[in-house]
N, C-alpha and C positions, 0 to 999 in steps of 0.2 A: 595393547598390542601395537607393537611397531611407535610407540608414546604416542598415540592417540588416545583420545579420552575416549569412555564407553558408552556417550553423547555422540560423541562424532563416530565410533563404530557401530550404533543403531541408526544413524543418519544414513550412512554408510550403503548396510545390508538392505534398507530396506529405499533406496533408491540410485543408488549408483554404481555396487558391485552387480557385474553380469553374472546372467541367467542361463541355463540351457533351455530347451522344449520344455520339460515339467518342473521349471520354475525351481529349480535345485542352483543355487550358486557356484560359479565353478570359477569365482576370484570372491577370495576369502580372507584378504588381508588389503589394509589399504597399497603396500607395494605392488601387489595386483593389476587394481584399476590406472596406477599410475605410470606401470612400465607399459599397458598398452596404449595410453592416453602419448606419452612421449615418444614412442617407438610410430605411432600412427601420425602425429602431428611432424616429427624431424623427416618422415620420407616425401617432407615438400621441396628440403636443401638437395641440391646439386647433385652432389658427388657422396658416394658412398661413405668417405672419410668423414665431411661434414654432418652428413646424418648422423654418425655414432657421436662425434662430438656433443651435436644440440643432444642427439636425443637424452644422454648422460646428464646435461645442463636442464634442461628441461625436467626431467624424474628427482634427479636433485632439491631442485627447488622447489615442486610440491610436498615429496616425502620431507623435509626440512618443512614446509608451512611456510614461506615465504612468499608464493606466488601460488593463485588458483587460476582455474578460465572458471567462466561461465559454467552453470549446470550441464545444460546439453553439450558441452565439450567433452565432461567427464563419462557424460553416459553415453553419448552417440559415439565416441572413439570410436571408429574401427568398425562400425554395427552398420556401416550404410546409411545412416541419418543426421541430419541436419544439427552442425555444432554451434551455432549463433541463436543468440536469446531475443533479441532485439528486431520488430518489423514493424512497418506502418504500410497498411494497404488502403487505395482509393476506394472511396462510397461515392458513386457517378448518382445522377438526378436520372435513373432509369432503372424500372422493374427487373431486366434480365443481366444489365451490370454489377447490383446489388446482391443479388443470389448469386450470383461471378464471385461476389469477392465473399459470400456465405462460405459458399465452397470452398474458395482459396482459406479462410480462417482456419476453415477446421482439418487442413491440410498443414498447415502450419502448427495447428494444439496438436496434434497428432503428432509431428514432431519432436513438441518440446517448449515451444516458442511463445512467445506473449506480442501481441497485435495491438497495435492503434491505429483509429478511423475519423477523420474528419467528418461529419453527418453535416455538415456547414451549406454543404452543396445541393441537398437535398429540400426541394420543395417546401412549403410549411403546410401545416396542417390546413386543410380547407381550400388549398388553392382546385382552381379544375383543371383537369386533364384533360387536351382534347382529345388523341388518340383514342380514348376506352369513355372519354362522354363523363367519367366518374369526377371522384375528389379525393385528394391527395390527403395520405396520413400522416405524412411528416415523420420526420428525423427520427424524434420519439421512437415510433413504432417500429423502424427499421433497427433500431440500435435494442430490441426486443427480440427480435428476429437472431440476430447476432447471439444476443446471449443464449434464447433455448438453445440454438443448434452448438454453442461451447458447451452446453449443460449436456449433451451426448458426446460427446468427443473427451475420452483421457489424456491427458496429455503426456506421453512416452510410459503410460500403465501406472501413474505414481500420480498426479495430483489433474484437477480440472484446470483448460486454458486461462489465461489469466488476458484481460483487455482496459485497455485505455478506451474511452469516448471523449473526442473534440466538438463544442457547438461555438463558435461565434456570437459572442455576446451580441453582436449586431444583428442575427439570427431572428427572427419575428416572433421564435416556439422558444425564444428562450425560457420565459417562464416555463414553461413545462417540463424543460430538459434542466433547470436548477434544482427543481422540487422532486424531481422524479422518485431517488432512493429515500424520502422522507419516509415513507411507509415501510420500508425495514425488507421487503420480501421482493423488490424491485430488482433487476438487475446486478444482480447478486455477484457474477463474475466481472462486471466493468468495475473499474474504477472511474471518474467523470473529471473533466477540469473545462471551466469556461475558460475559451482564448480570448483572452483581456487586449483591447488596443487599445492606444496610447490619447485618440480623439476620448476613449470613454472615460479614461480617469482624468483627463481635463474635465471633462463635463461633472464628475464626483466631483472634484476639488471644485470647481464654478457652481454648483448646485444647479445646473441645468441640465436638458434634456439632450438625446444623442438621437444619432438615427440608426432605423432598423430597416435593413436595403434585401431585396427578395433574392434569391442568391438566379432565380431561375432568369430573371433579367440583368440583375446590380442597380435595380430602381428601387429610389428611396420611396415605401411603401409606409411609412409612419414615425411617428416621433416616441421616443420611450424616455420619462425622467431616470437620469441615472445614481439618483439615489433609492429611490426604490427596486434598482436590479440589485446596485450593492450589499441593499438591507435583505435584502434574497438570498445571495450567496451568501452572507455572513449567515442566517439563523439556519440554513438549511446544514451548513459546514460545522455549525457548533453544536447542532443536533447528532448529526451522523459522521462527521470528517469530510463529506464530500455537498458540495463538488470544490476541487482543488483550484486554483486559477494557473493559465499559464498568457507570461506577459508574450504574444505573439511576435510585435513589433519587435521587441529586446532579441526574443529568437532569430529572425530572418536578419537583424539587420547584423549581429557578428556570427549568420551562419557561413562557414569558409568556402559552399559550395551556391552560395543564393544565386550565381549566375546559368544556373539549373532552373531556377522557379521558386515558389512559394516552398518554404516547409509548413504544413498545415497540422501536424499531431505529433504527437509522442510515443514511445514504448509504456506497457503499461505503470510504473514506476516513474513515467516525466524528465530518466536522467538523460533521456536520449530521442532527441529529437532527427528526425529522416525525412527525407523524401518519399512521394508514393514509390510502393516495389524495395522500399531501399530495405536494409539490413545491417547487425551492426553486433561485433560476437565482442566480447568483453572479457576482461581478466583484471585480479584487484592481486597487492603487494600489502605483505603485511607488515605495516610500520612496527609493529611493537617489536618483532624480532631483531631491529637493527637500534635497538638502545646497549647504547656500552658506557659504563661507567667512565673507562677513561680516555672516552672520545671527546674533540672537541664538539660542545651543545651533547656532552652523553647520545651522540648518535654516530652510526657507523656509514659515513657518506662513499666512502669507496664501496661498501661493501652492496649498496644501496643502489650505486649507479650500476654497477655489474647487474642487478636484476632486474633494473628499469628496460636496460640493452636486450636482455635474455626476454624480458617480458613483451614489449615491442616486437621481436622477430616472433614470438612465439604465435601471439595476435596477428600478423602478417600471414605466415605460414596460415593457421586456422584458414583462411582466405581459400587458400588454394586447394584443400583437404576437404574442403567442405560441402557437400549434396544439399544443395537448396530445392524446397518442393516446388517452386515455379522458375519456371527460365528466366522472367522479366527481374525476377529478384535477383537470380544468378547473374546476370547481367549487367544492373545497376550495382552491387554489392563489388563487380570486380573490376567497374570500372569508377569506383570512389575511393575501394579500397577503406571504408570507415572502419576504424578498431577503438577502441576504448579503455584505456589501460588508468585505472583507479589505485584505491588505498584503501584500506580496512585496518583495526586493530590502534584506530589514531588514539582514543580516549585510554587502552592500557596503555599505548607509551609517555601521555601526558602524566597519568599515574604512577608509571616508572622513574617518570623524572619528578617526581611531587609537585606538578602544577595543575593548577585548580582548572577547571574547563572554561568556567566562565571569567576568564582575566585575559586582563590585555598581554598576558607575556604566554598564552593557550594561540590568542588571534596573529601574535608575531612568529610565533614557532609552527602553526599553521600554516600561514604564510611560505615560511621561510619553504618548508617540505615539497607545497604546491608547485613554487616557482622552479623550483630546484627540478621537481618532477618535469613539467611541463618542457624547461629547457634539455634536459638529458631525454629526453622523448622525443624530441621535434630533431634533435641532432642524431639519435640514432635512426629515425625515417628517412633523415635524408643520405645517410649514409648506407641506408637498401637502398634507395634512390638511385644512389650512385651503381648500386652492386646488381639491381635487380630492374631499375627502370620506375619512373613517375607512375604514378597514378592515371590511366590514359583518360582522365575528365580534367586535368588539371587546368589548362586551359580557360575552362569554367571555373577558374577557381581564383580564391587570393592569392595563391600560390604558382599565376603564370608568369613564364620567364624565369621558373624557377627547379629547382630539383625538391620533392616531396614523393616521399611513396604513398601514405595515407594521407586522405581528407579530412581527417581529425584522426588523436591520438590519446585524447584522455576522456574518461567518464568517471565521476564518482556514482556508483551504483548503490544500494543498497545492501548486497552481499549477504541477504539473510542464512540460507545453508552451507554457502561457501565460508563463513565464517567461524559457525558454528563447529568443522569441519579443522578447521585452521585453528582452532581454541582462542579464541580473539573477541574484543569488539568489534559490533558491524559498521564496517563505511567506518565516518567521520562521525558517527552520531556517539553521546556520551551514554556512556554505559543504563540500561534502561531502571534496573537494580540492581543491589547488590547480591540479594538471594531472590530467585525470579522462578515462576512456575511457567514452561511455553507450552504451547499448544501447537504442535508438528507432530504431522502425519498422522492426523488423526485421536490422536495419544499426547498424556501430558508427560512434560519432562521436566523434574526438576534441577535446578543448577545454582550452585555457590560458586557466586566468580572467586577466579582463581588468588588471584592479586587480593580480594580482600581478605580470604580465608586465609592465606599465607601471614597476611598481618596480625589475623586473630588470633593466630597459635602463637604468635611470635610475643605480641602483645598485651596480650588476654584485657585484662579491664578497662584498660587505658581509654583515653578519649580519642576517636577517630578523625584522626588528620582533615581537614577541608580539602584536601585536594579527592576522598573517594563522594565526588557528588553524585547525584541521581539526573537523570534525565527534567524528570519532576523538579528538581530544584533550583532549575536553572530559568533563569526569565527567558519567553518568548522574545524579547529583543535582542539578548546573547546570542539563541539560537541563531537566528535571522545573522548576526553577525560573522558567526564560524560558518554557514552558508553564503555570503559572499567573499569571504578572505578564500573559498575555493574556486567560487563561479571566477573569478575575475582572470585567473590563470587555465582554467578550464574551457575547452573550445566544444567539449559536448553541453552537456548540464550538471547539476549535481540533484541526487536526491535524498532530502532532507526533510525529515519529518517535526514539523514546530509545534513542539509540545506543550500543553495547557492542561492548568489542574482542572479538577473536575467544576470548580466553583467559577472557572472563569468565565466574564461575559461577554456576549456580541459585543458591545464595543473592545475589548481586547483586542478582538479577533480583526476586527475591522479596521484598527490603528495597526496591526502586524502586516496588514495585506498593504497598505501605503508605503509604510517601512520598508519592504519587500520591491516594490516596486519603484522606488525612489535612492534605493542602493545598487538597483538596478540588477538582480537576481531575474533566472529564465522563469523561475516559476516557483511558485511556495502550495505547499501543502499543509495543512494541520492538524489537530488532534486532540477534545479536548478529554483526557484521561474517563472513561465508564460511560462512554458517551453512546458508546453501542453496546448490545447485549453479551456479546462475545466477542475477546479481545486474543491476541496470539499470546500476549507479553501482560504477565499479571504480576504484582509485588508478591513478596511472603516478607510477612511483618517481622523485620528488626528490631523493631523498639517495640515500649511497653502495649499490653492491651488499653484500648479507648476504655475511659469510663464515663460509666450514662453519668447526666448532671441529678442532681435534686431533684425535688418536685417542690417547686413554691410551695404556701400553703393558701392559694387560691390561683385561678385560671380563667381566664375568659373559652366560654368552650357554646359549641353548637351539635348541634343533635340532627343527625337526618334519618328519615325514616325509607328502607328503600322495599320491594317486594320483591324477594327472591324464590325460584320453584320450590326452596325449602323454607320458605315461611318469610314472615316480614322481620326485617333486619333494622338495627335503630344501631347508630353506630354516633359514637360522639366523641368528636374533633377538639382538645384543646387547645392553645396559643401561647408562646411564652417569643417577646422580643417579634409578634408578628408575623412567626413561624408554626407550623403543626408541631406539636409539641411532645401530643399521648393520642391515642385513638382506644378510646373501649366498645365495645361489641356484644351484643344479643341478642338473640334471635329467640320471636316465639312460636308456639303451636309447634316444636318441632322435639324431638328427640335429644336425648342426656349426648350421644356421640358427637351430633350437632352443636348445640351450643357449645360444646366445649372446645369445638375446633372454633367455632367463632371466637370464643374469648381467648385461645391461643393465639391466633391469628394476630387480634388486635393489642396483645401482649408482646410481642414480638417485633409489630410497627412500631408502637410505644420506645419499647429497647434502644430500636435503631437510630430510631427518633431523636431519643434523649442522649445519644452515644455522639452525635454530630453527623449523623448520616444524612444528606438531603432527601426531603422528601419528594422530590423525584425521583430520586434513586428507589423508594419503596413502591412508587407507582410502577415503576420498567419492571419491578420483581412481580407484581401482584397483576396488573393491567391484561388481560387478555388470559388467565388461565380458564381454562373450559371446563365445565360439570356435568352433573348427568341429568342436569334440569334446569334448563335456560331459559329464562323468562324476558317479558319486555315488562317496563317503569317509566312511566312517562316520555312512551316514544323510544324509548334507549333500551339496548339489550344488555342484560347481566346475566353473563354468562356462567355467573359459580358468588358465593361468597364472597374468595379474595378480590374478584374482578367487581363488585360491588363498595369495597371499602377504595380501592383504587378509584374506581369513579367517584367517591366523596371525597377522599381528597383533592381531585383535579379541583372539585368548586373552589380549593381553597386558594391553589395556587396556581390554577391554567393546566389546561390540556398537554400532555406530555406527550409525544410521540416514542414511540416504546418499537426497538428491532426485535423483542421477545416472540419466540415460536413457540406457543403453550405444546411440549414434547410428549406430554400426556395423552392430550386430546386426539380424535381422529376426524379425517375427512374423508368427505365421497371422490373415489377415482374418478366418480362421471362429471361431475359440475365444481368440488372442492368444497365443497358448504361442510361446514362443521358437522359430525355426528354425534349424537347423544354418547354417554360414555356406559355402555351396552354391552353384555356377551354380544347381540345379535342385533345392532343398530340397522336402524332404518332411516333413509335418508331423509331430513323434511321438507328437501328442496323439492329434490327429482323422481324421490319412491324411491331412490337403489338401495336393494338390500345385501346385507351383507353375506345372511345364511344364505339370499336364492340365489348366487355366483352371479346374477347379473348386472 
């Protein structure tokens, strides 16, 4: 419809064509949602002629794909609510400011919005209080508080709040706030990044200790070695992705408005860092559509500059149009004026032009875009400047004595359903694969990028060009690379996710976070491929099926014997190369349905085994599913069969930390404690039953 894909008309329907009272759509094509989005956003220009102008300009360029705003822009048009994606609100070191800014969050998720919180300021655990005589919970507990109250709140009827958490590596609870989502069921809507300062990675690189200062004085309270923080965030980050770092110092010192104060956090995403109160509504340009074959560099730079200008006013305008939930944010939002005008679609126009992602002529023509972007962006600001008046903080800014309408003008975002939407690559990041299953809106979706299928029909057998690489395929140092050839033109952030196969190790990870910070990027994030139980973005297999290896014809193997509520289990572990290799499985005193699930079971580990699957990866599958007979074995609960062979493997190869929710299993409304798997469970913890309704 309208050449949208039926990817991006389910995207569409089911979160940003409006609704009436009983939820009946009443814009049913995407020219729809986009004639109100440009007819609501042009009535900030002047004069009535100018309106029809933009607004034409403005519809244009989305119905073409060229230009998106932000989420909440497409759906807040015109509806009364709040079109900026981006917020950072204060966490003061006080009980009734903190529920302040609870309230203010979920004013905001309600919205549309996604939050960041500095928790830096906030007491540590254990200090006392003397107003109330008690003892302080620390950061931790408040940034829990944050999450249940997002865990009630929808955000504009379509997805839960989305949050950044900041702690201050110098922070005393750091440990606590590094480890925190290691347990998989933690904090479930933050995303986390430690604000790294620049004394601490001297102290890394020196192998010495730093200090940890009480935020409630700024009194150094204790010495912390900073290899052991680093060795923290790296195994916590390779486990889970989080916590992400953000270099703080790098932040404040090229932020355009630091003569305001400290910037202490981010938007949840990291590409946009604020002030408390501040705000910051965003729109991305889709490079691929301005590839022309007989352009000079196969690009269409006139046609490119014209949308940068239209994109700029558009972001501008938003400013004006737009219903913030708190005053102080209205406030500060108009008189910094932050917008953020990005790029999406970069990986299919490298594609279009056959150059490979990770080359040095991907890094120069990167380049070339950003700069190109950043100057036709600062020249069109200042040229509302002229027409419409500075930015009234400017003064505060690098830009006094000078003409600027906005305090920055570019972000690279992420752009995950604006893109999708656009039929593109998202952001700057290389295509994730080429045939990919997502997980949006609750539902999966499958998709054959476009560019590649075009090749395959065209091509059929032939060997596939090196320029369609994967995400996967590209070194974590590359990454790190095409994330500063943007940061360095970019006066927000950029966000970029540095991807790792699934085999890779904390030191990887740990040489990328130096890298990172010595190229001098705001901040890095990573990822390392199955590293969580459930991911958005999964492969669908290209090439041939894995085949299992041999079986030697001997094995070093070990036998453990475990007691399970369905009988004693003997399960035995072989080794090939110092690896689990096969696991076989039987169980006695028990029934034919029984062991036969056991020796499937261990039939199955075996397969994967031998196919090259890490046996971690079998423990995350097996670890934690729950039965209808749970016993304890030396101190340790086994909870089922599969969760029994997973505990023998850990002997082999170390405790896995596993984000699996056995989906099966049930628990008590009153305490959580696991229930037996029952028509009519009864709780073991707390009595609750399930037939007596109480």
């Amino acid at each position: 419809m309208e050449n949208f894909s039926e990817n991006a008309l389910k995207i569409l329907r089911a979160r940003y064509f409006k609704k009436n009272a009983d939820g009946e759509l009443t814009e049913t094509k995407p020219s729809d949602l986009f004639k109100r989005v440009s007819k609501y956003i042009a009535k900030a220009e002047k004069s009535e002629d100018e309106r029809k102008i933009w607004e034409e300009k403005f519809y244009n360029s989305m119905m073409s794909r060229d230009f998106m705003p932000n989420s909440p822009t497409l759906t807040g048009a015109d509806r009364g609510m709040c079109l900026s994606a981006c917020f950072v609100l204060p966490i003061e070191d006080s009980l009734e400011k903190i529920f302040e800014t609870v309230k203010n969050a979920a004013l905001v998720h309600k919205e549309g919005g996604g939050t960041g919180f500095d928790f830096s300021l906030i007491r540590p655990q254990g200090s006392f209080v003397k107003k109330t005589q008690g003892i302080a919970s620390g950061p931790v507990s408040f940034l829990k508080v944050i999450d249940a109250g997002t865990e009630a709140v929808k955000q504009g009827g379509t997805r839960r709040g989305a949050n950044m958490g900041v702690l201050r590596v110098d922070h005393p609870d750091i440990k606590e706030f590094i480890t925190m989502k290691d347990d998989g069921k933690t904090a479930l809507n933050f995303n986390i990044s430690v604000a790294i300062t620049n004394d601490f990675i001297e102290a890394v690189k020196n192998k010495t200790t730093y200090d940890l200062i009480d935020p409630k004085d700024n009194e150094v309270v204790g010495k912390m070695d900073a290899a052991e923080i680093i060795e923290l965030i790296v195994d916590s980050a390779w486990r889970t992705g989080d916590p992400g770092l953000i270099f703080i110092d790098k932040v404040n010192e090229l932020n355009p408005t630091r003569m305001q104060g400290p910037i202490r956090a981010t938007n949840p995403c990291g590409e946009q860092p604020l002030h408390d109160y501040e705000s910051c509504n965003l729109g991305s340009i889709n490079v691929s559509n301005f590839f022309s074959s007989d352009k000079e560099d196969m690009f269409d730079w006139e046609r490119f500059t014209e949308i940068i200008q239209m994109g700029i006013r558009f972001l501008d305008d938003v400013i004006d149009m737009n219903k913030y939930p708190l005053k102080e944010i209205d406030k500060i939002a108009k008189s910094n004026r932050r917008i953020g005008l990005g790029v999406m679609g970069f990986a299919d126009l490298l594609i279009k032009k056959g150059i490979r992602y990770d080359s040095d002529e991907a890094l120069e023509f990167g380049r070339k875009i950003v700069t190109f972007l950043r100057s036709e962006a600062e020249n069109t600001s200042r040229g509302l400047a002229k027409e419409r008046g500075s930015f009234p903080n400017i003064d505060q800014s690098i830009y006094k004595g000078k003409q600027m309408r906005n305090a920055t003008v570019l972000t690279i975002a992420p752009t995950g359903t604006i893109s999708r939407i656009a039929g593109c690559s998202s952001s700057i990041e290389p295509v994730f694969a080429f045939k990919i299953i997502s997980k949006i809106l609750d539902s999966e979706i499958k998709d054959f990028h476009p560019l590649y299928q075009k090749w395959e029909k065209e091509h059929g057998d032939e060997e596939v060009p090196d320029y369609f690489v994967s995400a996967s395929e590209i070194s974590p140092d590359n990454h790190i690379k095409m994330q500063e050839v943007f940061q360095l033109s970019v006066d927000s952030a950029v966000s970029k996710t540095i991807n790792f196969s699934n085999n890779a190790t904390r030191e990887d990870i740990a040489n990328a976070y130096m890298m990172a910070f010595d190229l001098g990027v705001k901040g890095i994030t990573v990822y390392r491929d199955g590293c969580r139980a459930t991911q958005v973005l999964n492969h669908m297999d290209i090439g041939a099926n894995p085949e299992p290896m041999g079986r030697p014809d001997s094995l070093p193997s070990m036998t453990h014997k475990v007691s399970t509520g369905l009988g004693r289990l003997y399960i035995t572990i072989s080794h090939f190369n110092h690896k689990p290799f096969e696991v076989f499985c039987s169980i006695g005193k028990s029934g034919y349905s029984t062991m036969a699930d056991a020796e499937a079971i261990g039939r199955l580990a075996s397969l994967a085994l031998r196919s090259g699957i890490s046996a971690e990866e079998v423990v995350s599958q097996l670890k934690g599913i729950g039965g209808s007979e749970p016993t304890f074995h030396n101190g340790a609960l086994i909870q089922s069969i599969p969760d029994a062979i997973a505990q023998a493997l850990e002997k082999h190869i170390g405790e896995v930390i596993t984000n699996n929710q056995d989906m099966n299993s049930i628990t008590c409304p009153m305490c959580g404690a696991s229930l037996p798997d029952e028509k009519c469970p009864t709780c073991p913890n707390c009595a609750w039953t399930k037939c007596g309704g109480t």
